[in-house]
C-alpha positions as CSV (number, residue, x, y, z in Angstrom):
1,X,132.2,66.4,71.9
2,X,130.6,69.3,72.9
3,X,133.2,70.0,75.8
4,X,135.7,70.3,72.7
5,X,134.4,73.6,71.8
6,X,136.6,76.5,73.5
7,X,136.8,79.9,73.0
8,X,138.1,83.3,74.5
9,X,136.2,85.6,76.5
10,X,138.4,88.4,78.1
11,X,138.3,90.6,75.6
12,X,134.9,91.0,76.4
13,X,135.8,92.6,80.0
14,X,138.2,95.1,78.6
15,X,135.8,96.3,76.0
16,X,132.9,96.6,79.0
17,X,135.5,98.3,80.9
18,X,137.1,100.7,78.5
19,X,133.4,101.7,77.3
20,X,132.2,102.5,80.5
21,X,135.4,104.6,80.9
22,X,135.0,106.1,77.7
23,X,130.7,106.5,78.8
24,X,132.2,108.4,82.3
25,X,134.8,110.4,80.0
26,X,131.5,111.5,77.7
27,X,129.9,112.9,80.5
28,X,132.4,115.4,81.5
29,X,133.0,116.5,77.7
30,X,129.4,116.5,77.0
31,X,127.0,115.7,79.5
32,X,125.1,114.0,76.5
33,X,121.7,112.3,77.8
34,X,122.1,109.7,75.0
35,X,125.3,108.3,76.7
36,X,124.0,108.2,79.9
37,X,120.7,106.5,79.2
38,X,122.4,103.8,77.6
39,X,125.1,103.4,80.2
40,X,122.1,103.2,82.7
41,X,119.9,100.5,80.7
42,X,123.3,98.4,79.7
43,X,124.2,98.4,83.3
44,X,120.9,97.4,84.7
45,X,120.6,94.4,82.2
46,X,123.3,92.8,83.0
47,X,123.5,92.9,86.6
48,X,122.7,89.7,88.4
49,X,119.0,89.3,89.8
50,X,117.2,86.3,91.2
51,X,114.9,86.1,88.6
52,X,116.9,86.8,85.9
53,X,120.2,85.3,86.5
54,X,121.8,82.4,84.3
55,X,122.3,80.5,87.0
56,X,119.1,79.6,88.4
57,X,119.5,75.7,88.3
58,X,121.8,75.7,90.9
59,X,120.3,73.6,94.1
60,X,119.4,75.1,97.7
61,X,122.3,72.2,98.2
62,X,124.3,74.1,95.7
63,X,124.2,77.6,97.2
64,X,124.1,77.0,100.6
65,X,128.2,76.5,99.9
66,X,128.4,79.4,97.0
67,X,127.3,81.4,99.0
68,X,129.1,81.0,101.5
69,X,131.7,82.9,99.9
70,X,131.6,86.8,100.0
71,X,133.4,89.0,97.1
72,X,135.5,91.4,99.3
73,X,134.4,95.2,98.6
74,X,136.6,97.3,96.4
75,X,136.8,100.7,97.7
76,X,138.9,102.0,94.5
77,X,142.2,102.4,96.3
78,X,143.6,99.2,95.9
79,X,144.1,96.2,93.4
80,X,141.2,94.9,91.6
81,X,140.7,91.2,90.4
82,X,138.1,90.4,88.3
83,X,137.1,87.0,87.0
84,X,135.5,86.3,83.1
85,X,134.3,83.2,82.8
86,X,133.5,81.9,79.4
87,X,130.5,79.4,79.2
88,X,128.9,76.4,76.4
89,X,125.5,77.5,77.1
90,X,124.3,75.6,74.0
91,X,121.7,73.2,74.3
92,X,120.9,73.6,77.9
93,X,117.5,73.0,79.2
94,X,115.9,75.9,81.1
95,X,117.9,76.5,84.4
96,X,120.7,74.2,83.6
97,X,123.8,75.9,84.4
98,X,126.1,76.1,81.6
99,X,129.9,75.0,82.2
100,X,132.8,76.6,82.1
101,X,135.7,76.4,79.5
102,X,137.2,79.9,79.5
103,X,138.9,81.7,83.3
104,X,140.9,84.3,83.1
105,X,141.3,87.0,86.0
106,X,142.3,90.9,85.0
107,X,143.8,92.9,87.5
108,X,144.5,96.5,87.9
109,X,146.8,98.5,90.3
110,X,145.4,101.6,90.9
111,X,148.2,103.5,91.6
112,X,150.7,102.8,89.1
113,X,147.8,101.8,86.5
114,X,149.3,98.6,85.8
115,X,147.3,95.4,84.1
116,X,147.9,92.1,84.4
117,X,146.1,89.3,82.1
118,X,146.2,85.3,83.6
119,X,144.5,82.6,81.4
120,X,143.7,79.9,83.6
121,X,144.5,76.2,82.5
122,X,140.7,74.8,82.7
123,X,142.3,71.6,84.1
124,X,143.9,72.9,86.5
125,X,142.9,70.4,89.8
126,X,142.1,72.2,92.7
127,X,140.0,71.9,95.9
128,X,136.5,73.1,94.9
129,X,135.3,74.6,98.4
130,X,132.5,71.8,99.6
131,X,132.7,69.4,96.8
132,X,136.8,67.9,97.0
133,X,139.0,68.2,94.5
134,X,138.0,68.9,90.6
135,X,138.8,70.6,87.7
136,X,138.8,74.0,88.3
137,X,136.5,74.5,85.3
138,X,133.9,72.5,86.9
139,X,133.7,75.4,89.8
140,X,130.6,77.1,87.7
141,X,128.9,74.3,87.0
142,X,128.2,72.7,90.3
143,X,128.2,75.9,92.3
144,X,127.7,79.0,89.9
145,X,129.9,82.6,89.9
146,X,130.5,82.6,93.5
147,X,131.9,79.3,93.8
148,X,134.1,79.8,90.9
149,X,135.6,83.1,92.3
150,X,136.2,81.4,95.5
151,X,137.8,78.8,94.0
152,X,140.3,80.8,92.5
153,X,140.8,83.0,95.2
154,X,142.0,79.8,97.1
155,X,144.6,78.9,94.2
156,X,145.7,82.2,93.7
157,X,145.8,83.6,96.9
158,X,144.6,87.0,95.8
159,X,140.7,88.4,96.7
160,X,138.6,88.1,93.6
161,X,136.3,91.1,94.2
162,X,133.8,90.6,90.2
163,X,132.8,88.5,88.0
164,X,131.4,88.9,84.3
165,X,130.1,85.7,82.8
166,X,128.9,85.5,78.9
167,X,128.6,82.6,76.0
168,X,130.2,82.3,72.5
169,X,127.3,84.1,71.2
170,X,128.2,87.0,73.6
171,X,131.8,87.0,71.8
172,X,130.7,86.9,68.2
173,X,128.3,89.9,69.3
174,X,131.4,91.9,70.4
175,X,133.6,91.1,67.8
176,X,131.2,92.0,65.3
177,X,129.8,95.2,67.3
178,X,133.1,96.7,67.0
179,X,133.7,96.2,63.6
180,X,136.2,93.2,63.9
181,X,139.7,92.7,64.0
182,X,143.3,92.7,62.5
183,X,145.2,90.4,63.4
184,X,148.5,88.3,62.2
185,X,147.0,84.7,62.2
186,X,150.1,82.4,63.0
187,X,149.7,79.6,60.5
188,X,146.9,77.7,58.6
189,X,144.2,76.3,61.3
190,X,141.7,73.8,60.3
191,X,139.1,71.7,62.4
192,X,135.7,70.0,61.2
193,X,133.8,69.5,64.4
194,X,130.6,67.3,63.3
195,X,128.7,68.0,66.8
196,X,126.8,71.4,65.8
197,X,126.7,70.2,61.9
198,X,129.9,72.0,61.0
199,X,128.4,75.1,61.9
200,X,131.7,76.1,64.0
201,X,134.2,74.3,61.9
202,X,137.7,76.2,61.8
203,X,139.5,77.2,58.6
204,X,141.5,80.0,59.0
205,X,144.6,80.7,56.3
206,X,148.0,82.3,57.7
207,X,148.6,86.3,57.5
208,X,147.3,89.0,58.3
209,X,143.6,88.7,58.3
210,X,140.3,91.5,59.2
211,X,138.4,88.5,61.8
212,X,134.6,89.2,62.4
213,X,133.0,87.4,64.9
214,X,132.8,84.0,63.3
215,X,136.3,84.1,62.1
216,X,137.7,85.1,65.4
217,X,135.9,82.5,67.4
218,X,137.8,80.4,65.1
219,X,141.3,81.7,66.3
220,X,140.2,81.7,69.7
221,X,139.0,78.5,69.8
222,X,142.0,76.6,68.0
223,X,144.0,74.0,70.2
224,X,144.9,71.0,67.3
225,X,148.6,71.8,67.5
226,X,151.3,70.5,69.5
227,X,151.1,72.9,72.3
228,X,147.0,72.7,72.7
229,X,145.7,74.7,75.6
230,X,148.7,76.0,76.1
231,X,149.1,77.9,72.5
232,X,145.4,78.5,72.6
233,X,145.7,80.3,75.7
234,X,148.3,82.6,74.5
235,X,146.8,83.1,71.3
236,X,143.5,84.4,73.2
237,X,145.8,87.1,75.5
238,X,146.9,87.9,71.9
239,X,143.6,88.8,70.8
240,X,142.7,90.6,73.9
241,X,145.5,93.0,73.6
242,X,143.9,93.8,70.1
243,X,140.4,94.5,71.3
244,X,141.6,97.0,74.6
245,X,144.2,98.9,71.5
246,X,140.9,99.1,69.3
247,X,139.0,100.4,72.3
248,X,141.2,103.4,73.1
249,X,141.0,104.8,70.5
250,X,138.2,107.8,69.7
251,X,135.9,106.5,66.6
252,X,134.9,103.4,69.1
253,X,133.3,106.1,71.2
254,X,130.8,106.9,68.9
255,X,129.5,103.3,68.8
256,X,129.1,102.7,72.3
257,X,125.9,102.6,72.8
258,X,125.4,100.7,69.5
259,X,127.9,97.8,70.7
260,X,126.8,97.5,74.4
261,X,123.2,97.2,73.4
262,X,123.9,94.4,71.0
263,X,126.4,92.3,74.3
264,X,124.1,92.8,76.9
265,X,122.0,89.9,76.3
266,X,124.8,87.2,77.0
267,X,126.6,89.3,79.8
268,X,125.9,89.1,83.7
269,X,128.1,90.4,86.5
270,X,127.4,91.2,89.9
271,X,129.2,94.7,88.9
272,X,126.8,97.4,90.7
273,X,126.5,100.8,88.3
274,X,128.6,102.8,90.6
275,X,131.4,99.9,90.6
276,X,131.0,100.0,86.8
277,X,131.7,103.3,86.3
278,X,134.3,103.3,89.1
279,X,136.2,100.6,87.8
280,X,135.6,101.9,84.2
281,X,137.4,105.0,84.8
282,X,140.4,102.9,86.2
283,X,140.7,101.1,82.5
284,X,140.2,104.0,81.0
285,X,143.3,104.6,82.3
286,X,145.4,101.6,82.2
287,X,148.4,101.5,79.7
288,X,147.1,98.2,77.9
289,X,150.8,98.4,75.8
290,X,152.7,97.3,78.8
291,X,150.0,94.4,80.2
292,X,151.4,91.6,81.9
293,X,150.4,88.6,80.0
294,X,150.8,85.3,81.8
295,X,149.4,81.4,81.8
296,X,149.0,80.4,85.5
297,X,149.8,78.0,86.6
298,X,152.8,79.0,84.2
299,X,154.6,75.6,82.9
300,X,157.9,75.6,85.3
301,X,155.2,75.4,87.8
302,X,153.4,73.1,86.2
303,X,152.8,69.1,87.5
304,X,151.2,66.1,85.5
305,X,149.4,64.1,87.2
306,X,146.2,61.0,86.8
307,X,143.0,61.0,88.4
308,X,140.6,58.3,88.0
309,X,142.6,57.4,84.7
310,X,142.8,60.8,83.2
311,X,145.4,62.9,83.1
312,X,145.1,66.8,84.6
313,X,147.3,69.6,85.7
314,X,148.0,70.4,89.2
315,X,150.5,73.0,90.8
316,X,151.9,73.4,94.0
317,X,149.9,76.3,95.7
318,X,152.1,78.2,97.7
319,X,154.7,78.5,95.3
320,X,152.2,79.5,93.0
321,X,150.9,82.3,95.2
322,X,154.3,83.4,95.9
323,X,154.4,83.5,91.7
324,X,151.8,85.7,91.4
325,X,152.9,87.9,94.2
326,X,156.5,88.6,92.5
327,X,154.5,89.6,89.6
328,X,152.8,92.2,91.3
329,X,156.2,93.4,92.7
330,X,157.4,93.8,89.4
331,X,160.1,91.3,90.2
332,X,161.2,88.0,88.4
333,X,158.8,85.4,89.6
334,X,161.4,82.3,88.9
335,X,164.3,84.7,90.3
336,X,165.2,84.7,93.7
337,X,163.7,86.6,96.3
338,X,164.5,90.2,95.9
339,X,166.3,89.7,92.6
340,X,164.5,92.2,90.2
341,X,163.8,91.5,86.4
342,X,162.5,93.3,83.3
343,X,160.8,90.6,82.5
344,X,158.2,90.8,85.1
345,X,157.0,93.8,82.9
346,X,156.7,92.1,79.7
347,X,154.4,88.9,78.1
348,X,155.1,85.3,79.4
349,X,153.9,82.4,76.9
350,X,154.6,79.9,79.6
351,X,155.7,77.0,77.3
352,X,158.4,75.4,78.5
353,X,158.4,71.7,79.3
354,X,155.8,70.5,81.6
355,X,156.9,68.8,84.9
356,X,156.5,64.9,85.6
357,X,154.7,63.4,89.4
């Protein structure tokens, strides 16, 4: 099935983001007009318009409750959520609206500089504002960007103030753009997936490997082990950290413009240029070493449950908010009140038993 086909997007934001900042750091070093007209035109292409936008099957129906929901302003003094939302935009006929297989949210603290990485389970069920309750992947699909950050804005109890959407193409552009990756590849992973005519098979060998875009679609997209989602998830945080590490460091500056120019076909955000290069300058800054990595809803949280026949996730919201608050806090989100822990500062894999309805 085609809804088999997963993949991980967030890299993507923290390479948008720690180009920009590196774009913002290029002006003050050099002023150079090369950087800033390619800023300008990468920025401008991928900004959400009307007439442009990859969303623009949605029904009057359909936006009359998306829009109801407003992304909250960030003025630059306080935290920042932002939602990447990875879509299967093969095979769509003109203004279907793709789905959604990959959420994850990145926040930022502006004042102590402090990231925080959540992989969303896609079947998570939730209330989808106007249309009852749903996988939360299905958020894009029936309402588009706005839905889908209100949606998790409900379960998370935090304001989501951006969104960045892009495809699988969009992920193999940036791998690729930036000269791939090394990374340790945990074991052997192999998948033959007859849908697209093997084109996106998986067969990756254990070790240390240099991925390109193709092979690292492949990590990313691996679930056929005991775990499933739940390694995939942490396996795509993994290769995040990778990208943001590869990103800070000088030599990517130089092919900025090269590597934004070859993304900004499969990218839309309703990021405006200021709050690009405001937000930017922030991950410039951010200490990707000591991110806080975390599945939500993480598995002590986590409830089975059947719907209809199938089986999905579901999670009791309030304690999950209160979750995600103690995380910001720095404190021990399963520890008692007050109780403060080193390991809110460190990665969570979230794979402990799931819990029975």
């Amino acid at each position: 099935m085609v809804r088999t086909i997963k993949w991980f997007f967030i890299s993507l934001l923290l390479l948008l983001l720690a180009g920009i900042g590196y774009f913002t750091y290029s002006f003050v070093l050099a002023g150079i007009g090369y950087f800033t007209y390619s800023f300008v035109q990468f920025a401008n292409n991928i900004q959400s318009h009307p007439d442009t936008t990859k969303f623009g099957g949605l029904t009057p129906k359909q936006l009359s409750v998306s829009d109801s929901y407003t992304p909250p302003k960030w003025e630059g003094n306080s935290r920042v959520n932002v939602l990447i939302l990875g879509g299967d935009s093969r095979g769509l006929k003109k203004n279907e609206v793709p789905r959604s297989d990959s959420i994850m949210i990145a926040s930022i603290d502006p004042v102590t500089k402090k990231a925080y990485l959540f992989s969303i389970l896609r079947d998570t069920y939730v209330k989808i504002p106007g249309h009852g309750e749903d996988r939360i992947n299905t958020a894009l699909a029936i309402g588009g960007p706005n839905l889908a950050m209100r949606a998790v804005s409900d379960l998370l109890g935090i304001p989501i103030q951006y969104f960045f959407y892009t495809d699988f193409k969009g992920f193999i552009a940036l791998t690729d753009a930036i000269g791939g990756i090394d990374l340790e590849v945990e074991k052997d992973m192999k998948y033959r997936d007859s849908e697209d005519g093997h084109e996106y098979d998986i067969d990756l060998k254990k070790g240390m490997q240099h991925l390109d875009g193709k092979m690292a679609l492949q990590y990313v997209r691996f679930r056929h082990d005991a775990m499933s989602d739940f390694s995939r998830t942490e396996r795509q945080r993994k290769f995040l950290q990778a990208i943001a590490q590869k990103m800070q460091t000088t030599g990517s500056l130089i092919r900025l413009p090269k590597i934004l120019n070859s993304i900004d076909p499969y990218l839309e955000t309703n990021l405006t240029t200021t709050d690009m290069l405001k937000l930017g300058t922030l991950a410039f800054e951010a200490k990707t070493e000591g991110m806080v990595s975390q599945q939500i809803p993480p598995s002590e949280l986590l409830i089975e449950k059947r719907v209809g026949g199938a089986e999905v996730l579901s999670v009791n919201r309030s304690k999950l908010q209160d979750y995600i608050k103690a995380l910001f806090e720095g404190r021990d989100p399963l520890a008692p009140a007050g109780k403060s822990a080193e390991s809110g500062n460190k990665s969570t894999t979230g794979n402990a038993p799931v819990k029975k309805k």
